[in-house]
N, C-alpha and C positions, 0 to 999 in steps of 0.2 A: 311729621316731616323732619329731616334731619338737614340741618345748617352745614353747607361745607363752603370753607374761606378759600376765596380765591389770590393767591402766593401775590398777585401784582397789586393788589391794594387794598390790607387789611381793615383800612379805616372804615371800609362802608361794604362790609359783605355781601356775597351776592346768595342770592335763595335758591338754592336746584331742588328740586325733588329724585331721590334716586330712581334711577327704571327697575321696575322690578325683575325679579330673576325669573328667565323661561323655566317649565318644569323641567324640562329635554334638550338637550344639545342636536340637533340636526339641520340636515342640510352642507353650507358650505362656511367652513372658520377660517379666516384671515391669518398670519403669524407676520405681525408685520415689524421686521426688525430695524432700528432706525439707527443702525450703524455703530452703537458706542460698542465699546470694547467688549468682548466674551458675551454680546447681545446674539449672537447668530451660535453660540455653543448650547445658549437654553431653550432657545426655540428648535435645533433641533432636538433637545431631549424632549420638549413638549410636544412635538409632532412623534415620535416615537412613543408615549405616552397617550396620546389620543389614537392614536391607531391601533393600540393593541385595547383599548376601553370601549372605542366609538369607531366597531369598523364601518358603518355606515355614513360616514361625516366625510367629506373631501376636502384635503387639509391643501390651500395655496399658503405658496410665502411670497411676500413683499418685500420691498429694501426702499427706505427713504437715499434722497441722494447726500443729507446730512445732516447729524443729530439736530446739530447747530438753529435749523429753521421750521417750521410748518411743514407737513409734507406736501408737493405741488398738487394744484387743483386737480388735477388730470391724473393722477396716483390715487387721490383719496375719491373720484369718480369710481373709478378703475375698482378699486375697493369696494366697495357698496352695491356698484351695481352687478356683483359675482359672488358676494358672499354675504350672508346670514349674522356672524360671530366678528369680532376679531380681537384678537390677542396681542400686544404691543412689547416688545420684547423690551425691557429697562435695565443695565446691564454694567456692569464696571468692573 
């Protein structure tokens, strides 16, 4: 099992277990960019990159309304119930 600290309170870590890796990418992958600066120039080179790898994968993209908070309920429904993957674009 591998220990990862969670950044808001190191005193008392919390336990995940990671999810393992699918053998296969298919279906449908999320690119969801969450506004910070040069975040929406990687996600498109990653959606050009999975589309020349994985032509059978349907590539949506998302936009949070700002980096700043949680994405809204209703976005990250919106997410999950259309897509298989997703990919969060992290960006500065």
């Amino acid at each position: 099992m591998t220990t990862i600290l969670d950044p808001t309170d190191e005193r008392v870590p919390v336990q995940r277990e990671i999810t393992p890796r699918p053998e296969s990418i298919k279906g449908a992958v999320a690119l969801l960019d969450i506004v910070k600066p040069r975040g929406e120039v990687l996600l498109d080179r990653l959606e050009e990159l999975l589309g020349e790898r994985l032509s059978a994968v349907q590539i949506n993209r998302y936009r949070k309304p700002t980096f700043t908070k949680p994405a809204p309920e209703a976005l990250r429904e919106e997410i999950n119930a259309a897509n298989d993957f997703v990919i969060e674009a992290l960006a500065d």
